[in-house]
C-alpha positions, -999 to +999 in steps of 0.1 A: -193+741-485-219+712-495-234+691-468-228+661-466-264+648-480-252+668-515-218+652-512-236+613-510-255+623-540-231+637-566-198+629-555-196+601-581-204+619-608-171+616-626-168+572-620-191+570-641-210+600-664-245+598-664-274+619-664-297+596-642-308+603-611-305+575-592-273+558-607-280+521-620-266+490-604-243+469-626-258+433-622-229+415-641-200+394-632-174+402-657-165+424-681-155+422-719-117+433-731-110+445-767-081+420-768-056+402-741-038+431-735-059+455-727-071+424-705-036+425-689-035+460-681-067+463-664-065+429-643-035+447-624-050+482-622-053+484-585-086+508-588-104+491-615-138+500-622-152+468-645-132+441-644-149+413-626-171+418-599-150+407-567-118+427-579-132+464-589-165+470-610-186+500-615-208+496-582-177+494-561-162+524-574-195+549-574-196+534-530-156+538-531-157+571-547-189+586-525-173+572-489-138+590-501-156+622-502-178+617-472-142+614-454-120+635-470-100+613-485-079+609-513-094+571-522-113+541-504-115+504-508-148+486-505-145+449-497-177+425-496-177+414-457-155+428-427-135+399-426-126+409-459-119+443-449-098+430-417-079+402-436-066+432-460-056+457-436-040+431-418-021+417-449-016+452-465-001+466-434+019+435-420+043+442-452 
């Protein structure tokens, strides 16, 4: 069984392939389609990696995919503030 140190470090190995160390950080906004439907299809994709920056982009996921392993969890959502966090629980759960 890893520790939980090793499980920070590699558990987001497969968002993103790399064979850095330290995994980069994505300082971009948005992110380039080949055409409008492959644009389409990835603005609904609920666990985008790189679509633009507020909704899903590769920082987000390597954090997402490293706290779902910390827990034991199947996936996680990183929002950018806890009222962010609070607003969509609150909207996700009142359905």
């Amino acid at each position: 069984m890893s520790g939980s140190s090793t499980i920070a470090i590699h558990a987001d190995r497969d968002v993103y392939p790399s064979r850095a160390v330290a995994r980069p950080i994505y300082q971009t906004a948005a992110f380039w389609a080949e055409d409008a439907e492959q644009f389409a299809q990835v603005a609904v994709d609920p666990r985008g990696h790189d679509f633009y920056t507020r909704y899903g982009n590769p920082n987000h996921a390597q954090v997402a995919a490293v706290v779902a392993e910390l827990e034991h969890a199947e996936a996680a959502m990183v929002t950018a503030s806890g009222m962010a966090a609070l607003t969509t629980a609150v909207l996700y759960w009142g359905w």
